[in-house]
Every structure is written in structure tokens, then in C-alpha cells.
C-alpha positions in Angstrom: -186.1 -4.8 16.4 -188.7 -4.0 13.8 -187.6 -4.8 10.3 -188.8 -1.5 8.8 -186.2 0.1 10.9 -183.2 -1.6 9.4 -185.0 -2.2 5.6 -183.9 0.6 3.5 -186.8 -0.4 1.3 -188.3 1.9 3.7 -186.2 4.7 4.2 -188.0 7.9 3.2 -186.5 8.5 0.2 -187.1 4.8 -1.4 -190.8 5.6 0.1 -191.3 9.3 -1.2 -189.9 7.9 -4.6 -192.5 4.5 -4.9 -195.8 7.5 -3.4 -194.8 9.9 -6.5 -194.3 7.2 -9.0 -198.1 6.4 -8.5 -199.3 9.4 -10.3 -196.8 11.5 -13.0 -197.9 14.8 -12.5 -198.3 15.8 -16.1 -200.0 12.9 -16.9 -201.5 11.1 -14.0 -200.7 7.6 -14.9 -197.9 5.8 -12.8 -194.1 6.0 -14.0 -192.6 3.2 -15.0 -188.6 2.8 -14.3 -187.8 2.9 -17.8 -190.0 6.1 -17.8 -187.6 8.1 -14.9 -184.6 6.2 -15.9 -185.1 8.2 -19.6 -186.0 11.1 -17.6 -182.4 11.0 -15.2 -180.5 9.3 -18.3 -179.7 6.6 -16.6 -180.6 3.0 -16.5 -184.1 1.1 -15.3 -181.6 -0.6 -12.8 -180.5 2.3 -10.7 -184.1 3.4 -10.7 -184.8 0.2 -9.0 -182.1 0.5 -6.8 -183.2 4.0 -5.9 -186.8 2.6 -5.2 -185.7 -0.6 -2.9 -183.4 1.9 -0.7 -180.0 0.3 -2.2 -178.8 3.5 -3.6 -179.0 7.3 -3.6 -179.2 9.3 -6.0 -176.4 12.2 -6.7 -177.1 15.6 -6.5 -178.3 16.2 -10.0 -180.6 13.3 -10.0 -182.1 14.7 -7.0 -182.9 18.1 -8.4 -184.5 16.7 -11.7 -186.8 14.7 -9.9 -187.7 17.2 -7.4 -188.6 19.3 -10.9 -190.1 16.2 -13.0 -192.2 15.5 -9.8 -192.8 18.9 -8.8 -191.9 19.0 -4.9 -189.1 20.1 -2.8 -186.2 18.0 -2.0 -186.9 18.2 1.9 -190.6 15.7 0.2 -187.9 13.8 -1.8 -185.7 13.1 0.7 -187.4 12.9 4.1 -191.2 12.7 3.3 -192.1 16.2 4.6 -193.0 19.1 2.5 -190.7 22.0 4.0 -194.0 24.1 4.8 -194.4 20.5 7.1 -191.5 20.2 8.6 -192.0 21.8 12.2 -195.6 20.6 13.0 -193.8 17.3 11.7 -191.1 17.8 14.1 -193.6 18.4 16.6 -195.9 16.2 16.5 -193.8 12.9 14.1 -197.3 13.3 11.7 -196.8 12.4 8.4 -196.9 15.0 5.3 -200.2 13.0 4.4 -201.8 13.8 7.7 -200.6 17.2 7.9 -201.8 18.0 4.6 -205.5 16.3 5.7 -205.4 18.4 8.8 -205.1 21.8 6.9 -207.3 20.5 4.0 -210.0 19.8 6.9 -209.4 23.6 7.8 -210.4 25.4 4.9 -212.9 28.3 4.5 -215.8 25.8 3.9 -218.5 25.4 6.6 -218.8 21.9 6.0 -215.0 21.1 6.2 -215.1 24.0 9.2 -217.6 21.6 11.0 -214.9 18.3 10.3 -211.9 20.8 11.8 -214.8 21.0 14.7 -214.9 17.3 15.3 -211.3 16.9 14.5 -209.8 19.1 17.2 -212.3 18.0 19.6 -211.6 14.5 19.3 -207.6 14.9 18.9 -208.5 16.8 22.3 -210.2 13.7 24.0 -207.7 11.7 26.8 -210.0 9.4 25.5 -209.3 9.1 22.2 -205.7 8.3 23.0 -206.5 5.5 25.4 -208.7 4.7 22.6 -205.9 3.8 20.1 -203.5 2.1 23.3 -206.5 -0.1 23.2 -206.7 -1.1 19.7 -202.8 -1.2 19.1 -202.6 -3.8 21.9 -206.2 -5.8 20.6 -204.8 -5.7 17.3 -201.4 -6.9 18.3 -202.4 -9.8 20.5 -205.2 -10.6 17.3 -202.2 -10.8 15.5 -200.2 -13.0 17.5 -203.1 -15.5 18.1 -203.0 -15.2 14.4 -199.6 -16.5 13.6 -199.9 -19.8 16.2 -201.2 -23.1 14.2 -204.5 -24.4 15.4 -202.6 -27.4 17.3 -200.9 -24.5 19.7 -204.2 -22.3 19.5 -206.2 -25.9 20.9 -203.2 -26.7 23.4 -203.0 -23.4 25.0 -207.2 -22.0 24.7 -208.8 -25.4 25.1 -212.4 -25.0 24.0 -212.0 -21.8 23.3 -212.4 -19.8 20.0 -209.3 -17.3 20.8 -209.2 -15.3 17.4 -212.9 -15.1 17.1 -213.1 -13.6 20.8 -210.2 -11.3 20.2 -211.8 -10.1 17.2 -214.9 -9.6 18.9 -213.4 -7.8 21.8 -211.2 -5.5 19.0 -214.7 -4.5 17.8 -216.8 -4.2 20.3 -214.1 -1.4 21.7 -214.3 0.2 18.4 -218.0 0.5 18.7 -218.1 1.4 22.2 -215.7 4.4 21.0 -217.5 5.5 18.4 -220.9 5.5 20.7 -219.3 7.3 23.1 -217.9 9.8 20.9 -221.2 9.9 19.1 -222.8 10.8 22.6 -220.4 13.2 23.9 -221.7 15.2 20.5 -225.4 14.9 21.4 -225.8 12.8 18.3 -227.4 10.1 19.9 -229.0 11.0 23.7 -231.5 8.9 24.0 -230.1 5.4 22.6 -228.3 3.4 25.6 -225.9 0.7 24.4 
């Protein structure tokens, strides 16, 4: 089992909590745990129990972050802005990603022309065999990775393992994004 499942380092709350500490929203430098702990009136140590996933807040500590930091306590709490929460439920996208989506589909031709490319690549089989690809290069890169050169020589004699599974990791990449590239029309007369 994965780690991050059981850590409650990253539950979403801990993880919401760390994201908005990054930038205060009145002044846009990061918060300190002194800084929230003054804020809740309590102590730097329960903010960095609240931030490693040891300990939840009570109710009143919840409401006066959601204020101090200006978002609702579905963000706080789960990671999803509640205008998020069904296309999240939908589709397991983060609040990041959803919020890039609808950013990418604004009134501006320009962005208009990303939505374009967006939806047509989110609506390419390809694209998802694409990323099955990667995930299982990357993995197995990852794996060579963490053997010592001794096992890397003993099981791949003469044979640079990691360098060819990088290679292979990005020569799919580039085959993708040439393909892509030619589906579009941006590039019909260059063979690879």
C-alpha cells in the first residue's frame, strides 16, 4: 500500500492548509505558524500539528481560517472549492485542474484556441494510452533507479538499463507530441 494513503501528512486538510500558507491573501508572502497560531489564538504547535495531519481543528478554528484565507470550508477541508465539487466527483480532477480547465475557457480567442486543443486532446484514445505509457516507463525508470549498480550489472550485463529506459520514456514523449502535432496540421510535411 502506498504511503500517502495511510500518511495523514497528506490528508486534504493538512494539504489545503501547507497550499494556502504559501501565499497570505492580504499580503502575499507565506504564513508562518506563529503568524496563524496569533491568528486562531492558539499555539505554533497545534498549527504544526494541523499542518503534518496529527490534529484537526474544532469548529471555530475552521471558520476563521476559511475567513483569514478567504475560501470555503469544503477547499479547507477536502481540497475542492464547492463550485468544484461535482466535476470533481466526476472526474477525481483536482481544484487546481478544474480551475485551469475553466480559466483555459474564458472569453479570449487566444485562451478559446487552448480550450480547442485542450478538449481535443482530452478527447484522443490516444492521449490516454499515452499517459499508460509514461506511468509504466516512469515506474520501471524508477525501479531500475533504486537497484545499486552491482544488481543493475548482475541482472543487464552490458547493458546501460537506466540510460535505455530513459531513452525509451523520451522518445514516446516525442513520438506523442509529433503525433499530436500532426493530427493538428502543424507539421505535414516533416516525417519522423
Amino acid at each position: 500500500m502506498d504511503n500517502k494513503q495511510t500518511d495523514p501528512y497528506f490528508d486534504p486538510f493538512p494539504t489545503s492548509l501547507r497550499k494556502l500558507m504559501e501565499k497570505s491573501p492580504a499580503t502575499g508572502k507565506p504564513v508562518t505558524p506563529n503568524e496563524l497560531a496569533e491568528v486562531l489564538g492558539t499555539s505554533a504547535q497545534t498549527i504544526s500539528y494541523y499542518i503534518n495531519g496529527k490534529r484537526k481543528p474544532i469548529f471555530d478554528n475552521i471558520v476563521t481560517l476559511c475567513k483569514f484565507f478567504d475560501v470555503s470550508a469544503d477547499f479547507l477541508l477536502f481540497g475542492i472549492d464547492t463550485k468544484n465539487i461535482d466535476m470533481h466527483k466526476d472526474t477525481g480532477l483536482s481544484n487546481e485542474a478544474i480551475e485551469m480547465l475553466v480559466n483555459a475557457h474564458n472569453t479570449n480567442n487566444e485562451a478559446n484556441d487552448i480550450y480547442e486543443i485542450l478538449n481535443s486532446i482530452l478527447s484522443d484514445r490516444d492521449f490516454y494510452e499515452f499517459i499508460e505509457d509514461v506511468d509504466f516507463h516512469a515506474a520501471r525508470l524508477k525501479e531500475l533507479q533504486s537497484l545499486d549498480t552491482e544488481e543493475l550489472h548482475k541482472r543487464y550485463p552490458g547493458v546501460n538499463m537506466v540510460g535505455y529506459s530513459k531513452w525509451t520514456l523520451m522518445k514516446d514523449i516525442e513520438f506523442f507530441v509529433y503525433s499530436q502535432l500532426k493530427k493538428r496540421g502543424y507539421l505535414e510535411d516533416l516525417e519522423l
